[in-house]
C-alpha positions as CSV (number, residue, x, y, z in Angstrom):
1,X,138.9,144.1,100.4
2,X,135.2,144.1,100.7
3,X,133.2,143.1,97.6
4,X,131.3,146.2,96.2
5,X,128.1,143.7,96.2
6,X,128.3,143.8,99.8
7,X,129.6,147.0,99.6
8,X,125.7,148.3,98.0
9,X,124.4,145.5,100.6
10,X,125.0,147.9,103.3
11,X,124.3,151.2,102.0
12,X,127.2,152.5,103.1
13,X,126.8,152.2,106.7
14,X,129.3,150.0,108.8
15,X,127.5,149.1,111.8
16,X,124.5,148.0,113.5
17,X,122.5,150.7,114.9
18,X,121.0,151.0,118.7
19,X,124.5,149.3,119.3
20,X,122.9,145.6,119.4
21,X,125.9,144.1,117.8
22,X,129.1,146.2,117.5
23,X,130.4,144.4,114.1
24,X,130.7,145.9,110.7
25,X,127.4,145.0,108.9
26,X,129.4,143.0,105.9
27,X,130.1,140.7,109.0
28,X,126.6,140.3,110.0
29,X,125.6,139.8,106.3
30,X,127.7,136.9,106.2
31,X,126.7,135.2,109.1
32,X,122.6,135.8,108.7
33,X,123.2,134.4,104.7
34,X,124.7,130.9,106.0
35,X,121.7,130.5,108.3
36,X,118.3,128.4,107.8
37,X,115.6,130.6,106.4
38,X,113.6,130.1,109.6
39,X,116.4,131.6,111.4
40,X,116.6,134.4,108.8
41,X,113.0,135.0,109.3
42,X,113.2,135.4,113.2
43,X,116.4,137.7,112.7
44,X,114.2,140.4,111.2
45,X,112.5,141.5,114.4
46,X,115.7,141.7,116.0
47,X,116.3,145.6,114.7
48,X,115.8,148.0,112.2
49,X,119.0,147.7,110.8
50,X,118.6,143.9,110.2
51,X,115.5,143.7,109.0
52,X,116.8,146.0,106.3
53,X,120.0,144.2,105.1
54,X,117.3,140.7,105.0
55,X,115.4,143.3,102.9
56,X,117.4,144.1,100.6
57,X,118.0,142.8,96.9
58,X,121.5,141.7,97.3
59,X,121.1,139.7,100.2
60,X,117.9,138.2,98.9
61,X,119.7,137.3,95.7
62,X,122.6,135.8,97.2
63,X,120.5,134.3,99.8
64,X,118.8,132.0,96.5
65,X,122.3,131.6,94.9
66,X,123.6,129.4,98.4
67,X,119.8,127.6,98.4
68,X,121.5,124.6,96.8
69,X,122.6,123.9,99.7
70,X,120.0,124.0,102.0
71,X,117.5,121.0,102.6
72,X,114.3,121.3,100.0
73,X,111.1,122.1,102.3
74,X,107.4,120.4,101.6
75,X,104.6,122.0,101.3
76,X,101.1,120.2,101.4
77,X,97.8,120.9,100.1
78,X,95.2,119.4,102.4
79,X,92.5,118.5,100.4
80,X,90.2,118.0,103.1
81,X,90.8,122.0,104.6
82,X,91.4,123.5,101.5
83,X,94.8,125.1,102.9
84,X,98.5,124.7,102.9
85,X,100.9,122.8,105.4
86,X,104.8,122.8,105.7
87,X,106.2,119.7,106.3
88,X,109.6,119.1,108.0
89,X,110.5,115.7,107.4
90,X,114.1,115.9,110.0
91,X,112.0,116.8,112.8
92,X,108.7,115.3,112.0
93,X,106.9,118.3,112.3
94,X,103.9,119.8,110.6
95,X,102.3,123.8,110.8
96,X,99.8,125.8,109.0
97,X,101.3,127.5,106.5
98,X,100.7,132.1,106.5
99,X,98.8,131.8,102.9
100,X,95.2,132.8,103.0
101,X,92.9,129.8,102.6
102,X,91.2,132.3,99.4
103,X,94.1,131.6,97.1
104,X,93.2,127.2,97.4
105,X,89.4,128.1,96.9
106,X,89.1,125.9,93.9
107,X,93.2,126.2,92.7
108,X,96.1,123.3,93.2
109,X,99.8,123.8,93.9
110,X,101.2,124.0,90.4
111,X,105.0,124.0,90.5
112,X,107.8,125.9,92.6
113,X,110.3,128.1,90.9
114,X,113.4,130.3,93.2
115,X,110.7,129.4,96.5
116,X,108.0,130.8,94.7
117,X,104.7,129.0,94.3
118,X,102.7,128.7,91.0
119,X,98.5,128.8,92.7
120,X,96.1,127.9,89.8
121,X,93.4,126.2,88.3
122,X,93.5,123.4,85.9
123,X,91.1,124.1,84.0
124,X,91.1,128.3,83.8
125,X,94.0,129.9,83.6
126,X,92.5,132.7,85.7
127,X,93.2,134.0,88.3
128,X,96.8,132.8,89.1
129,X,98.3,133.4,92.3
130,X,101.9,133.6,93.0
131,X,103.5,133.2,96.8
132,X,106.1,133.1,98.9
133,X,104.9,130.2,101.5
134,X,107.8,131.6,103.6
135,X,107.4,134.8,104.0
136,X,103.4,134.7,103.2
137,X,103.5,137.1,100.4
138,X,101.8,136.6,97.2
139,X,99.8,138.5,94.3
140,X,98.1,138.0,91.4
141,X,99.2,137.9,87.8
142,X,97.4,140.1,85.0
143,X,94.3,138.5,83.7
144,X,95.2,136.4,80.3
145,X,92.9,134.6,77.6
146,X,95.6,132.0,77.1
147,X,94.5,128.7,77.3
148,X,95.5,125.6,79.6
149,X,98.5,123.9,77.7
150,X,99.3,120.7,78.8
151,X,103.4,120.1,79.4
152,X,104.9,116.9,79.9
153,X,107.5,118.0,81.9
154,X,106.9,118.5,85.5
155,X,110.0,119.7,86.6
156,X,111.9,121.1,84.9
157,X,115.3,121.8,86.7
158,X,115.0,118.6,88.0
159,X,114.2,114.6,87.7
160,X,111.5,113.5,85.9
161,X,110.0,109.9,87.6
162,X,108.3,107.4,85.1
163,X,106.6,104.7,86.3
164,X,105.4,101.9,84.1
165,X,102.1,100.0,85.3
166,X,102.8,96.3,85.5
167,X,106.1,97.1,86.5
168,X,108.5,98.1,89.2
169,X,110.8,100.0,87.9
170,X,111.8,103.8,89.4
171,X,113.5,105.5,85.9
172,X,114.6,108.5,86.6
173,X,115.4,111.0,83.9
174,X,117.8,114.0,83.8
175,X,116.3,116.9,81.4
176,X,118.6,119.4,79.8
177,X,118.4,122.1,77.2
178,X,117.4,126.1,76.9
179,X,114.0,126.6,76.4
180,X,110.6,125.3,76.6
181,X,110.3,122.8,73.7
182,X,113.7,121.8,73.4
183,X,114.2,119.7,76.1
184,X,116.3,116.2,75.8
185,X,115.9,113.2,78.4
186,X,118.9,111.5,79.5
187,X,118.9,108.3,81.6
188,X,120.2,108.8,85.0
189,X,119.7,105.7,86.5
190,X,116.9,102.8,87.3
191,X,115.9,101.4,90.0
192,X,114.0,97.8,91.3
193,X,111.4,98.9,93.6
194,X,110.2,95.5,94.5
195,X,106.4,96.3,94.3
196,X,103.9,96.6,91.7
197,X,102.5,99.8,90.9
198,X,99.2,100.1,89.1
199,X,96.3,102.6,89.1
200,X,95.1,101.7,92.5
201,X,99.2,102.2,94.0
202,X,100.9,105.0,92.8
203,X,104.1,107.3,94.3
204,X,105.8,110.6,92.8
205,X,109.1,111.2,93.8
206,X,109.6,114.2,96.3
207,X,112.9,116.7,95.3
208,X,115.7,117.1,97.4
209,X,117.2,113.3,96.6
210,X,119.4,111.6,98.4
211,X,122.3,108.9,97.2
212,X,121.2,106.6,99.2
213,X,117.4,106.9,99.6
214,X,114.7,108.6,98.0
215,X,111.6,110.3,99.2
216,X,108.2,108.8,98.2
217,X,104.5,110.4,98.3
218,X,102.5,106.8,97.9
219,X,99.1,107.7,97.1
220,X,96.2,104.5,97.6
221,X,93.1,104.9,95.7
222,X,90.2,103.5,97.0
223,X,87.2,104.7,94.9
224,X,87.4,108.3,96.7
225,X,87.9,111.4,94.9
226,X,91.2,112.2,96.6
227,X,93.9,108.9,97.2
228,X,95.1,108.0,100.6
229,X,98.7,109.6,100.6
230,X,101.8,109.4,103.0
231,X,105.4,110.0,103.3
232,X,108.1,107.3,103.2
233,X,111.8,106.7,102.5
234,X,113.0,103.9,99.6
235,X,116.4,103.0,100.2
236,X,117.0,100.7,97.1
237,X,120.5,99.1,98.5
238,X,118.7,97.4,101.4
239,X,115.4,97.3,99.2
240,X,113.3,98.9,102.5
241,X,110.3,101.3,102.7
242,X,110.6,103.9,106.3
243,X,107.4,105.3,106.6
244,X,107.9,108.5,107.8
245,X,105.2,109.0,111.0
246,X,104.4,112.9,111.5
247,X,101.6,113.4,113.9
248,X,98.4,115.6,112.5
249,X,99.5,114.8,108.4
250,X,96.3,114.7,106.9
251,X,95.1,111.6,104.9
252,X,93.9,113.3,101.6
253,X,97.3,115.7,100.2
254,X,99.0,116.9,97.5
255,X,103.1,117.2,98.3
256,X,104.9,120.0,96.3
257,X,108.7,120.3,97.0
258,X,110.3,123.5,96.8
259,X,113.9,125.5,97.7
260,X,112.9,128.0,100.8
261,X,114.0,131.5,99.3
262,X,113.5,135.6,100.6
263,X,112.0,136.2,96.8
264,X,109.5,138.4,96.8
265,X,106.4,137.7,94.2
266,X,105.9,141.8,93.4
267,X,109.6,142.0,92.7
268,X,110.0,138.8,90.5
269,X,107.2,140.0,88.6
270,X,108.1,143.1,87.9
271,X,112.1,142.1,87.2
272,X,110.1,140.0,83.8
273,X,107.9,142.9,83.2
């Protein structure tokens, strides 16, 4: 019996128009929602009945619920050009990313939430910019007079990385709770990283871990305003540092890891409103 989700999914009708594929659309559903988002992305074009099932609500919501297991993407923030880069660290590739340069005039890459990016200034909340950096979609939030509130925790579906100067420890944290200011810390796990990290040598941990190695953005500051920064693996069994080699990665960057996702910014927004 077909699930009445998919059953809304399809409005109803049971094939794909123009006859491109003669299979029921619950079918094609299926198949397009196991697929890389890339892939998803491409599928659009292919007809008008396509690009409305990757359209619509149910298949974008069930689409974020399987993103778990899908590899995390990169984004960058090139200091240097003031615009955004995905990074594919399987294939070693790097491309501009569809965001207007407007929305980086000035802002940073705050955090990622369901795919979606937070655009903002440090120092004024004002404007804030949300986007897709998938599907290139974004808008604006309402103009607020709250003020910049610093929060300790970074990520916070995630781990939380402390590093101790004079040390070379990795800690990584679990948080759990319900709501903004009731968070707890639990200890996951330490590691030895075998190097000394001070203010001059510094690394965050990029999402998407691994058992066996982690993900590294090193950052070297030299008495510029931005650090040095590049990719690497740390595989703390056999106590080695990969650096990963991706021709045109700029020198000066900020790395953001988020989960790829359909969401679209106007319809997030207005689902809290």
């Amino acid at each position: 019996m077909v699930n009445s989700s998919r059953r809304n999914l399809t409005g109803g009708k049971s094939q794909v128009s123009n006859g491109m594929v003669d299979l029921p659309l619950e079918i094609i559903s299926d198949i397009l929602i196991r697929l890389p988002i890339e892939s998803i992305m491409s599928c659009r074009v292919v007809c008008k009945s396509w690009y409305g099932l990757t359209q619509d609500p149910n298949f974008i919501n069930m689409h974020l619920s399987r993103s778990n297991y899908q590899p995390n993407r990169i984004i960058l923030h090139n200091y240097t050009g003031n615009h955004l880069l995905l990074l594919d660290t399987e294939e070693h590739k790097i491309k501009r990313n569809p965001i207007q340069n407007m929305l980086l005039n000035g802002h940073q890459v705050m955090c990622s939430c369901n795919g979606l990016l937070c655009i903002a200034s440090y120092y004024k909340l004002d404007p804030v910019f949300i986007c897709n950096p998938i599907t290139g979609k974004h808008m604006v939030l309402p103009s607020t007079d709250s003020k910049v509130r610093s929060v300790n925790h970074k990520d916070l579906d995630g781990y939380l990385t402390f590093v101790e100067h004079k040390s070379n420890l990795m800690k990584l944290w679990r948080l759990t709770g319900k709501k903004i200011g009731d968070f707890f810390l639990c200890l996951e796990e330490i590691h030895d990283t075998h190097v000394k990290w001070n203010g001059w040598l510094s690394y965050a941990i990029l999402g998407g871990l691994n058992r066996d190695h982690y993900l590294l953005e090193v950052r070297f500051l030299e008495g510029q305003q931005h650090p040095k920064t590049h990719i690497t693996r740390f595989f703390p069994e056999t106590r080695q540092y990969v650096h990963v080699d991706i021709p045109d990665i700029p020198v000066h960057f900020k790395a953001t890891c988020f989960k790829p996702s359909l969401v679209c910014p106007l319809a997030a927004a207005s689902r809290l409103s």
